[in-house]
DSSP file (Angstrom, degrees, kcal/mol; ACC not computed):
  #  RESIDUE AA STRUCTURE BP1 BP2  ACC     N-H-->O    O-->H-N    N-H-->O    O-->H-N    TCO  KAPPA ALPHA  PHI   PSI    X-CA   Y-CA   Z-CA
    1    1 A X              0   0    0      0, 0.0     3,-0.1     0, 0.0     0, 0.0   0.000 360.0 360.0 360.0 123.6   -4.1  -40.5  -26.7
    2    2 A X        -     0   0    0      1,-0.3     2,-0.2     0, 0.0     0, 0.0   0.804 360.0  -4.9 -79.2 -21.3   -4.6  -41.7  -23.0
    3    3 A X        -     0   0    0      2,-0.0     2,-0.4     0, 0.0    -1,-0.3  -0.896  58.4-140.4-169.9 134.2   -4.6  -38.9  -21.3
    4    4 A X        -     0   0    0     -2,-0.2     2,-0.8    -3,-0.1     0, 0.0  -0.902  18.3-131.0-120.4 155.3   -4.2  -35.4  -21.6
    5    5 A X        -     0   0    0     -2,-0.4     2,-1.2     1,-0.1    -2,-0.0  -0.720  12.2-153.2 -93.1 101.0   -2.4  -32.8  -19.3
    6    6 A X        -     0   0    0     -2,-0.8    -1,-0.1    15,-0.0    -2,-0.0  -0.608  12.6-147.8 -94.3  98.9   -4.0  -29.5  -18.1
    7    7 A X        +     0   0    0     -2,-1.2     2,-0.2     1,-0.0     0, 0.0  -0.185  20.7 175.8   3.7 168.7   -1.8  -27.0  -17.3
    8    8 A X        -     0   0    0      0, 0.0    13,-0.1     0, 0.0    -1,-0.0  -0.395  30.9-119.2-133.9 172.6   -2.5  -24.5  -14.7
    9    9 A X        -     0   0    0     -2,-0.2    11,-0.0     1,-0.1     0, 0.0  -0.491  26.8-138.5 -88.2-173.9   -0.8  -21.8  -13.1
   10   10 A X        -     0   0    0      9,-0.1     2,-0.2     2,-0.0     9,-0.2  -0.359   6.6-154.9-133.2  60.9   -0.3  -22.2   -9.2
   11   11 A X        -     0   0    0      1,-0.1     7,-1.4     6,-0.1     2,-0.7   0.090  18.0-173.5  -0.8  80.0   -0.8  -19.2   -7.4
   12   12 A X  B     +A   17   0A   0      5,-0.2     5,-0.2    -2,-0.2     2,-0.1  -0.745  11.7 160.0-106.4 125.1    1.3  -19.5   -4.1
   13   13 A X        -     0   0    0      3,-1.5     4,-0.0    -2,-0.7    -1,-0.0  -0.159  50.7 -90.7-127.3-132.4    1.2  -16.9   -1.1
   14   14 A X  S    S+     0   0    0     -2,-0.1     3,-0.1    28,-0.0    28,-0.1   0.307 122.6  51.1-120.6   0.3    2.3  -17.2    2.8
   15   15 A X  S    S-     0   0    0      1,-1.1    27,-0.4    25,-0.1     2,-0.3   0.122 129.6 -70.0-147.7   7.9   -0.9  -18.3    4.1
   16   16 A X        -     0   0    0     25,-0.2    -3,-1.5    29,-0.0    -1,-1.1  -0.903  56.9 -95.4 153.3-140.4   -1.3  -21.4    1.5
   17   17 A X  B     -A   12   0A   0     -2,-0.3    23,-3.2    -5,-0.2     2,-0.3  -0.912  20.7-152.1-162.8 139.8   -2.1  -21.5   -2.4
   18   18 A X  E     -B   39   0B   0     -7,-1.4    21,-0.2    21,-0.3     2,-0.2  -0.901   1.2-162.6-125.7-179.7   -4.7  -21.9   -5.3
   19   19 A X  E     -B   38   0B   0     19,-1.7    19,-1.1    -2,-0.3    -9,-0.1  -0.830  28.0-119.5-173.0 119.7   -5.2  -23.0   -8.7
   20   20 A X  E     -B   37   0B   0     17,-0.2    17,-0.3    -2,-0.2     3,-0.1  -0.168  30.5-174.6 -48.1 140.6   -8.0  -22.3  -11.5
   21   21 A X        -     0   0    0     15,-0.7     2,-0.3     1,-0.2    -1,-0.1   0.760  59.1  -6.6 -91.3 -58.2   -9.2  -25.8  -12.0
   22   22 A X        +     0   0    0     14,-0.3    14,-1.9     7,-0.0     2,-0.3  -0.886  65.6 162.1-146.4 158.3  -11.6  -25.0  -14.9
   23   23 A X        -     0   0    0     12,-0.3     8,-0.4    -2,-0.3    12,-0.1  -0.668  52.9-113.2-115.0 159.8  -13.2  -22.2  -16.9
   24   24 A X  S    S+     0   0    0     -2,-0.3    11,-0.1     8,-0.2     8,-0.0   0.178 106.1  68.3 -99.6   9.5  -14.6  -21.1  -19.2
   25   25 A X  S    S+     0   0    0      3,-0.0     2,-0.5     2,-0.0    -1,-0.1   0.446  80.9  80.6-135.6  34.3  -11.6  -19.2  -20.2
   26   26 A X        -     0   0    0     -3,-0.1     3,-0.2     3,-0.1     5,-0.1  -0.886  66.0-149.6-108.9 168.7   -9.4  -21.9  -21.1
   27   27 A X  S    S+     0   0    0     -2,-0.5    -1,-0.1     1,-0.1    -3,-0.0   0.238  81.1  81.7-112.5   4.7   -9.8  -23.3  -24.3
   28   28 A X  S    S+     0   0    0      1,-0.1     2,-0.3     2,-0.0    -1,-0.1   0.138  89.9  57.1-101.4  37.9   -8.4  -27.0  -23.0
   29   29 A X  S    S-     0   0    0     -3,-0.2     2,-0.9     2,-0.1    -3,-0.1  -0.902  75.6-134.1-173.4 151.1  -11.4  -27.9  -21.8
   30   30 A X  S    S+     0   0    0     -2,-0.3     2,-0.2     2,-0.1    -6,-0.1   0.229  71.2 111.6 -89.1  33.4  -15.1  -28.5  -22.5
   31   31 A X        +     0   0    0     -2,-0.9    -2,-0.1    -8,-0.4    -8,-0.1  -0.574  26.2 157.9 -86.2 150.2  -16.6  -26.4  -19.1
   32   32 A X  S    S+     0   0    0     -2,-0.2    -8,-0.2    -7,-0.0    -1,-0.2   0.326  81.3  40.0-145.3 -31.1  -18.5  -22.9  -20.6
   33   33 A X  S    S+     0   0    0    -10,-0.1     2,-0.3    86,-0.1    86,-0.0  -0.031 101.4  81.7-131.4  45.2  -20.6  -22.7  -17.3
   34   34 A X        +     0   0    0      2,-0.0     2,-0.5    84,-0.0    84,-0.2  -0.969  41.9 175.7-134.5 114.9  -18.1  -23.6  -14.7
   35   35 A X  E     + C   0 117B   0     82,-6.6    82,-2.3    -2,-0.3   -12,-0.3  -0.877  23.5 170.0-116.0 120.2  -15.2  -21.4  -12.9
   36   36 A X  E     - C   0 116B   0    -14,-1.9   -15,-0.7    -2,-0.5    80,-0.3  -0.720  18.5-171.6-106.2 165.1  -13.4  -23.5   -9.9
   37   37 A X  E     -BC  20 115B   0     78,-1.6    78,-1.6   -17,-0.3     2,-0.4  -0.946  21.0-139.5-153.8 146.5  -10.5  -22.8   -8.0
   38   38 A X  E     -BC  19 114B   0    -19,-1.1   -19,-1.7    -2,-0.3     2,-0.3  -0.770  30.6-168.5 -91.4 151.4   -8.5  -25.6   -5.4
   39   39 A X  E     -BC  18 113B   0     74,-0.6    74,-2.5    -2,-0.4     2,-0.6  -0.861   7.8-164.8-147.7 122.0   -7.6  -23.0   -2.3
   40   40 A X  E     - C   0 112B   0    -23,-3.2    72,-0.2    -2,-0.3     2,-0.2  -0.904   3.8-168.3-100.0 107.8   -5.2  -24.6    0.3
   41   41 A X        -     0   0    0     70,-3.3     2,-0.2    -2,-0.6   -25,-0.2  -0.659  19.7-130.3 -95.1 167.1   -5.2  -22.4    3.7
   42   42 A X    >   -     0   0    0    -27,-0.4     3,-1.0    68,-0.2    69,-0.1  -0.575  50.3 -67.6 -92.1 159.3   -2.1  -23.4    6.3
   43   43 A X  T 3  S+     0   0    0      1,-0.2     3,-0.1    -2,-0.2    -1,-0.1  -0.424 124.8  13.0 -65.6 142.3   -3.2  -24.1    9.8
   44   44 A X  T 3  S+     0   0    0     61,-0.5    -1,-0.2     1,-0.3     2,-0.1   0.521 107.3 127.5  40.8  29.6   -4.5  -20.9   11.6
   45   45 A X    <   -     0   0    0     -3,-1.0    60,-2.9   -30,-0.1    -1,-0.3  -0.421  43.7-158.6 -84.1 169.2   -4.6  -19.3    8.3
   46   46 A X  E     -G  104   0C   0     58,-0.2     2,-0.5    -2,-0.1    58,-0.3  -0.996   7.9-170.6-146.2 148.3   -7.2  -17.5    6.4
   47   47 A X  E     +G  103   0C   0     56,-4.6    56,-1.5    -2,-0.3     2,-0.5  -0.928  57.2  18.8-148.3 155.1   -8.4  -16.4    2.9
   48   48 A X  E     +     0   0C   0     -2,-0.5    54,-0.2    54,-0.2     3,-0.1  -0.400  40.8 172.9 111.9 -68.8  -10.7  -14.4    1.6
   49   49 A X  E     +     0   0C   0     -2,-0.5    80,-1.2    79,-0.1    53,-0.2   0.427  57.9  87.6  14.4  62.3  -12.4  -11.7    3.7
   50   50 A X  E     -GH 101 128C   0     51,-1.2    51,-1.8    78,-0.3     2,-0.3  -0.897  61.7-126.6-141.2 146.0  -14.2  -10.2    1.0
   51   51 A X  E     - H   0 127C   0     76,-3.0    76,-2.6    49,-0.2     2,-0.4  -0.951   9.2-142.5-142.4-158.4  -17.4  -10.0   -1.3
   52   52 A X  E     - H   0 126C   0     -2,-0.3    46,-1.2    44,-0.3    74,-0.3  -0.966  14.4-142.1-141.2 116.7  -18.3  -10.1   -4.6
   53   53 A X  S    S-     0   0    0     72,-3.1    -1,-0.1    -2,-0.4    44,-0.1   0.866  95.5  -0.3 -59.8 -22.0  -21.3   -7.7   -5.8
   54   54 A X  S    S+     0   0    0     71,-0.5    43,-0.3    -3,-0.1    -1,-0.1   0.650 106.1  98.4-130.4 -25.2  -22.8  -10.0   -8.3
   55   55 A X        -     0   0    0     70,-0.1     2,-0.5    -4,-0.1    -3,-0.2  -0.155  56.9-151.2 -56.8 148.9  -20.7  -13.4   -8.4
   56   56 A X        -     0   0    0     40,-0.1    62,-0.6    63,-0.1     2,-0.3  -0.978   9.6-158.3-115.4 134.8  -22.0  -16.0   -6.5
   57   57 A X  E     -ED  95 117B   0     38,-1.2    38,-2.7    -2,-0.5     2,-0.4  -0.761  18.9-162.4-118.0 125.0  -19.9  -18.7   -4.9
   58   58 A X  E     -E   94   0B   0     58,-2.8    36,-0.2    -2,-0.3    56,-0.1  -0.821  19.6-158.6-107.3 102.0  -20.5  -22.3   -3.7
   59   59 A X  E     -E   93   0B   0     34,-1.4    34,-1.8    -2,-0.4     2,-0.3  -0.437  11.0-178.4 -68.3 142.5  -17.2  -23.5   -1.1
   60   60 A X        -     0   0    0     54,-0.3    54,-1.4    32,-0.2    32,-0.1  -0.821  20.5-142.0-153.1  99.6  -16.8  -27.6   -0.7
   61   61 A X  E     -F  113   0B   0     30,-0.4    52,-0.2    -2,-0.3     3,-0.1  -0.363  19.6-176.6 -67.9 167.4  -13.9  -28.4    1.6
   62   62 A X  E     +     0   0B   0     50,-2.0     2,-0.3     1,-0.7    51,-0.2   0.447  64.1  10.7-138.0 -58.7  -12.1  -31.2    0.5
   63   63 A X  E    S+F  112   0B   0     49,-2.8    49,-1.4    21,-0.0    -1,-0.7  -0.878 102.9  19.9-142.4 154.2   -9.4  -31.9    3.3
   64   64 A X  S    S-     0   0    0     -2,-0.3    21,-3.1    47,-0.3     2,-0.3  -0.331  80.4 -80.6  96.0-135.9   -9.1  -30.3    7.1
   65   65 A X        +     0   0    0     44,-0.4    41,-2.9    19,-0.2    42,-0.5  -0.899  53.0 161.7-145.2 117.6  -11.2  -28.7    9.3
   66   66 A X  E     -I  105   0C   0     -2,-0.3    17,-2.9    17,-0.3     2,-0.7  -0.840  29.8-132.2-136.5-160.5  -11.9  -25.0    8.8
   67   67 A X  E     -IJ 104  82C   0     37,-2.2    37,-1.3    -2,-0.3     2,-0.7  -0.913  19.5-155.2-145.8 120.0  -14.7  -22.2   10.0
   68   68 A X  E     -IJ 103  81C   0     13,-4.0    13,-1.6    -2,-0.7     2,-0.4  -0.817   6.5-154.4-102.2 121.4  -16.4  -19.9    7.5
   69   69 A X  E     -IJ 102  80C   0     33,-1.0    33,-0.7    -2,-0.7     2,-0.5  -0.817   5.5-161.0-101.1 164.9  -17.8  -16.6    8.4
   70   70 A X  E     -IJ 101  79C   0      9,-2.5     9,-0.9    -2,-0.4     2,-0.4  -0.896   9.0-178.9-153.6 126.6  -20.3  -14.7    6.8
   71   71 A X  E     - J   0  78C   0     29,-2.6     2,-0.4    -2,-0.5     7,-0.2  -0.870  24.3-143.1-116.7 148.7  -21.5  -11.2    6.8
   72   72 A X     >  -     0   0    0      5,-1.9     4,-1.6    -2,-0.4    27,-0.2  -0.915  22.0-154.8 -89.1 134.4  -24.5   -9.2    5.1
   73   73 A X  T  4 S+     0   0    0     25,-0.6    26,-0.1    -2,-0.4    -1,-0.1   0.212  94.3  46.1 -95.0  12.9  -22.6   -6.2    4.5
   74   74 A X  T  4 S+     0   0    0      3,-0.1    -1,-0.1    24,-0.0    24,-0.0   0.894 121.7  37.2 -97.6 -68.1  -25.9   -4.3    4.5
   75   75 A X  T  4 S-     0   0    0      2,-0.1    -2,-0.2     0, 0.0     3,-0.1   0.414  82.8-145.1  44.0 -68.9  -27.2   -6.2    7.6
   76   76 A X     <  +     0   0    0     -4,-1.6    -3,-0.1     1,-0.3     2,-0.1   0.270  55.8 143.0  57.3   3.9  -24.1   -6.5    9.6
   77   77 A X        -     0   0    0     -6,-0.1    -5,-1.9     1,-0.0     2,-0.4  -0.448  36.1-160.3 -63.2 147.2  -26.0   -9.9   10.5
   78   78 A X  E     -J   71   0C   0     -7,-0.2     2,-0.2    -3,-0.1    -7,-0.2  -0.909  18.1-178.9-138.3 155.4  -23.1  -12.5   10.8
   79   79 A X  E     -J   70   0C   0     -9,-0.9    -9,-2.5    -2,-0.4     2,-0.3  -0.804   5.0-167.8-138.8 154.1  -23.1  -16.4   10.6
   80   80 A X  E     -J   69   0C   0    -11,-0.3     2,-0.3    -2,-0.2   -11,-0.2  -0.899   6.1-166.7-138.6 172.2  -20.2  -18.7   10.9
   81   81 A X  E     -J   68   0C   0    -13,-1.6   -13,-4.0    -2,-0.3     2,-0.5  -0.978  16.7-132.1-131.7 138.1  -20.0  -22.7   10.1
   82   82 A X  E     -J   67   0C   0     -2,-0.3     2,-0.3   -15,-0.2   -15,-0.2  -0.885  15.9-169.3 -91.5 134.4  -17.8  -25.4   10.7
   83   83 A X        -     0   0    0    -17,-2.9     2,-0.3    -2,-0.5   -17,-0.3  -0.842  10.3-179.2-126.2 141.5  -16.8  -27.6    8.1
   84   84 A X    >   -     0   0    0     -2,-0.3     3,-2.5   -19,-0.2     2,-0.2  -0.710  28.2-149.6-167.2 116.2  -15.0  -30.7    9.1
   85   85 A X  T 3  S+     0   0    0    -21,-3.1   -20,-0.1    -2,-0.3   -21,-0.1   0.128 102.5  51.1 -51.8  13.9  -13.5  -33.4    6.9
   86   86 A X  T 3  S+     0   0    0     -2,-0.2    -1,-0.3   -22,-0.2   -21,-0.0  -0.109  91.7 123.2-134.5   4.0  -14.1  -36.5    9.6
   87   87 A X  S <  S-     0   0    0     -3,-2.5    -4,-0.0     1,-0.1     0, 0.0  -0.458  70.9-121.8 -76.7 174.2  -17.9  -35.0    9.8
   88   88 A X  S    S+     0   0    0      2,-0.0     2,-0.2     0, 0.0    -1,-0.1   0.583  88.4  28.1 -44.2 -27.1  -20.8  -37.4    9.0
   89   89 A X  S    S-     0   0    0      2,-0.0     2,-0.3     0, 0.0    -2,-0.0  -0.480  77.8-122.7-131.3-161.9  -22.3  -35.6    6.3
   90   90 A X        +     0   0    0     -2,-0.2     2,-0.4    -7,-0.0    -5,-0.0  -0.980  27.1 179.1-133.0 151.6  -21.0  -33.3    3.5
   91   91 A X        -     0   0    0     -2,-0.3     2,-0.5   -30,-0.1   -30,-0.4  -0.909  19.3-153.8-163.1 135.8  -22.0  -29.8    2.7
   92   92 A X        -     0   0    0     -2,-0.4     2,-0.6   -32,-0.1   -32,-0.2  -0.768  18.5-142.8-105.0 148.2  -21.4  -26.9    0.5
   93   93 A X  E     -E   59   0B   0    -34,-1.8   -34,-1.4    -2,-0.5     2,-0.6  -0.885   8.4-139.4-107.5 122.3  -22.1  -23.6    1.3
   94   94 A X  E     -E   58   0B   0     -2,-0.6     2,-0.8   -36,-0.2   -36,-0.2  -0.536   9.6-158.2 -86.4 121.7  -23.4  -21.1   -1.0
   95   95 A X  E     -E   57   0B   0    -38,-2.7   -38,-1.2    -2,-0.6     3,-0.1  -0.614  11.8-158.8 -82.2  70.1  -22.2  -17.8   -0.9
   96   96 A X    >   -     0   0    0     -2,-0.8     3,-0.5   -40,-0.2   -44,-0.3   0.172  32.2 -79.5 -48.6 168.6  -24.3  -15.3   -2.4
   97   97 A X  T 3  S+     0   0    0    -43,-0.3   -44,-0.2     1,-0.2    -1,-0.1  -0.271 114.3  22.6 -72.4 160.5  -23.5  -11.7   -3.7
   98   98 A X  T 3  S+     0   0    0    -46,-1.2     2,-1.6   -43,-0.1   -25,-0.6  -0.045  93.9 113.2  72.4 -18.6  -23.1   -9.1   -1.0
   99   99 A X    <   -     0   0    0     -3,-0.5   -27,-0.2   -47,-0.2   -49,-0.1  -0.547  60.6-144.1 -67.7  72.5  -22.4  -11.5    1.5
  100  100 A X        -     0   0    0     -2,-1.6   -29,-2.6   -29,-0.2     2,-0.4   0.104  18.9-172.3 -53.6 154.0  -18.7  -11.2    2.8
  101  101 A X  E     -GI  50  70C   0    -51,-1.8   -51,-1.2   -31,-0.2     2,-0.3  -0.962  20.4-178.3-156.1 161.9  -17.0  -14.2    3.6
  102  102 A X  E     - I   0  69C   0    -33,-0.7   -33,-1.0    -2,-0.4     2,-0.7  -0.986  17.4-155.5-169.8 127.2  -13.5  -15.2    5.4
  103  103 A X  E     -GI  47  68C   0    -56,-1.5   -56,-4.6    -2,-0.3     2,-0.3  -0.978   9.2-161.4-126.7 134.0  -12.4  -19.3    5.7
  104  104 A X  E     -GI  46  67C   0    -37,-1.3   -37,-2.2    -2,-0.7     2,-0.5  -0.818  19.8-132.9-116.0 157.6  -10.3  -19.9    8.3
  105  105 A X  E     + I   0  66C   0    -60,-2.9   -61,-0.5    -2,-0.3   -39,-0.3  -0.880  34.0 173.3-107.3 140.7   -8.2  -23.2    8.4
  106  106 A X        +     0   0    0    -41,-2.9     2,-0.3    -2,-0.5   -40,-0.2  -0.016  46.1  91.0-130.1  36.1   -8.8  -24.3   12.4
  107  107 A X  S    S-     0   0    0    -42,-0.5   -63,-0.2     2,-0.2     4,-0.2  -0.887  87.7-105.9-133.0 179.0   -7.3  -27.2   12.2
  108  108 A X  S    S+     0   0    0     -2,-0.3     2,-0.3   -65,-0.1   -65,-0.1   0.305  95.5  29.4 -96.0  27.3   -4.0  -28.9   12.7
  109  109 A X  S    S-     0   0    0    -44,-0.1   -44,-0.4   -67,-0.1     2,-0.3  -0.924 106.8 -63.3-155.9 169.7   -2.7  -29.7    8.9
  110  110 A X        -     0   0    0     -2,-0.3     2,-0.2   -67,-0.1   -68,-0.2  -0.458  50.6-141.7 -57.9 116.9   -3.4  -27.8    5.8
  111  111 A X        -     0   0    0     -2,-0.3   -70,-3.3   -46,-0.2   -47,-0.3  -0.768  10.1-156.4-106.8 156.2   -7.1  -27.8    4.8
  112  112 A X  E     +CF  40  63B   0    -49,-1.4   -49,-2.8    -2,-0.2   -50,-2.0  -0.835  19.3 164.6-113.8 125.9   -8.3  -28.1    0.9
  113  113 A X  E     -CF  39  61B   0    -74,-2.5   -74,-0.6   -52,-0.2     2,-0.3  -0.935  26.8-138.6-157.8 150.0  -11.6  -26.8   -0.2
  114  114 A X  E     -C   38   0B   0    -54,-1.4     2,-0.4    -2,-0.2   -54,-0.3  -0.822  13.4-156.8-125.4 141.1  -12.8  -26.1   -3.8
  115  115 A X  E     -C   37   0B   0    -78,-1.6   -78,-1.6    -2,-0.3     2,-0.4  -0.854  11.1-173.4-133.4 144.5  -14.8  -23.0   -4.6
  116  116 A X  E     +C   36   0B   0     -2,-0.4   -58,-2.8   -80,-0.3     2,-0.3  -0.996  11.5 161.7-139.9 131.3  -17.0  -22.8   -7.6
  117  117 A X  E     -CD  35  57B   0    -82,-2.3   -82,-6.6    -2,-0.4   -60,-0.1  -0.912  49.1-103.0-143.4 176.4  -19.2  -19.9   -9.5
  118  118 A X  S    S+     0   0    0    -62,-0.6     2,-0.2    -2,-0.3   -61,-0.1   0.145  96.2  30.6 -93.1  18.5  -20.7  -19.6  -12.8
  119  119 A X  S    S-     0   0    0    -84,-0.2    -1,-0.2   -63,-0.1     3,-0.2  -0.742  81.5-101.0-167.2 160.8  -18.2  -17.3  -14.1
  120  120 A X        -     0   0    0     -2,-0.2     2,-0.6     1,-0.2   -85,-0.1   0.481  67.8 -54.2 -56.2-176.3  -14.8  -16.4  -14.0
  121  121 A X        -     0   0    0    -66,-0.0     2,-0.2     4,-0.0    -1,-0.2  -0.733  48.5-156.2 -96.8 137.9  -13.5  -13.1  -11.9
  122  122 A X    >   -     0   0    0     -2,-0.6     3,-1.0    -3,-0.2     4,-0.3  -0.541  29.1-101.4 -92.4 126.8  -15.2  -10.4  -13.1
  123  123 A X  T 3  S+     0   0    0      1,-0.3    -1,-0.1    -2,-0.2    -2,-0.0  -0.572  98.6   8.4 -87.1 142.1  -13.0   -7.0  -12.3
  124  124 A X  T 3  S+     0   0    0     -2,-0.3    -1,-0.3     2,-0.1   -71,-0.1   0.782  96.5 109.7  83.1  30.9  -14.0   -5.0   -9.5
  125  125 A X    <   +     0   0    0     -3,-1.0   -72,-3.1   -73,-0.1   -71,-0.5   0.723  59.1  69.4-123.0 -40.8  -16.1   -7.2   -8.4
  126  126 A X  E     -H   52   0C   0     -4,-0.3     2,-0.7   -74,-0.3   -74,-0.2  -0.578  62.3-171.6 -60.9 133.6  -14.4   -8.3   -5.5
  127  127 A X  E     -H   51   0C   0    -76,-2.6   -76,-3.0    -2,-0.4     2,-0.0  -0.806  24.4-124.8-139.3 126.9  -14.2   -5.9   -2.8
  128  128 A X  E     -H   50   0C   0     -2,-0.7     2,-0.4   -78,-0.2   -78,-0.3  -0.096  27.5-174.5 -73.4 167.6  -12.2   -6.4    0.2
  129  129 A X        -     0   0    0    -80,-1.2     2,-0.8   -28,-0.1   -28,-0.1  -0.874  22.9-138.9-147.3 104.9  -14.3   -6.1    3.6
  130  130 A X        -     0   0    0     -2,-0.4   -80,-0.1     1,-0.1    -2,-0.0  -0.604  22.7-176.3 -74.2  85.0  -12.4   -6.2    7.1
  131  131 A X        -     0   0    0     -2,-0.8    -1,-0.1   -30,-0.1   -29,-0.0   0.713  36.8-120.9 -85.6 -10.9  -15.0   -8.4    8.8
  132  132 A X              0   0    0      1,-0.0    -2,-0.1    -3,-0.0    -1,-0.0   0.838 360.0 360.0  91.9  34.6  -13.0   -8.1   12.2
  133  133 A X              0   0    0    -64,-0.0    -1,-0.0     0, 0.0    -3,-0.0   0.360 360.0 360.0-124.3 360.0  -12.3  -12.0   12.9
């Protein structure tokens, strides 16, 4: 064999698109303690605006330029970052549980950024949260 082909579905909406990269609940592939997803925003798009009570997240842009904010829903303290594919350095941000979170694409082509937790989604686990951005 040279190469084999993994499937995945492609999850396409109006304001871009993901697609599971791997799990631990497919069976074509040897990850058990990995869940990823690709997430493609459109310019002056957004996804997310949500948080998760116990998953925990790390976000790794890939391509564009976008701006994550970040809320303690307890807290009401709020954070944002800029992420930008021309920057000097690279950086993932870890999203912890309670922590709501919204990525916005601010730039002028589509940005790519790849989102990782240690297990798949859990139902009810997300809960959406109107963070007002």
């Amino acid at each position: 064999m040279i190469y084999n082909k993994l499937s995945r579905k492609k999850y396409s909406r109006d304001d871009g698109w993901l697609a599971e990269l791997v799990s631990s609940t497919h069976n074509d592939v040897p990850f058990t303690d990995v869940h990823s997803y690709l997430v493609v925003i459109k310019p002056d798009s957004f996804r997310a605006m949500h948080y998760h009570k116990t998953k925990k997240e790390w976000l790794a842009l890939t391509s564009g330029k976008i701006k994550i904010v970040l809320e303690n829903i307890k807290t009401k303290e709020q954070k944002s970052i800029v992420l930008d594919e021309n920057s000097e350095e690279f950086n993932m941000i870890y999203v912890p549980p309670i922590i709501s979170h919204v990525v916005k694409n601010i730039g002028r082509k589509n940005a790519s950024l790849v989102v990782f937790s240690k297990t798949a989604e859990i139902p009810g686990d997300t809960i959406d949260y109107d963070m007002g951005v």
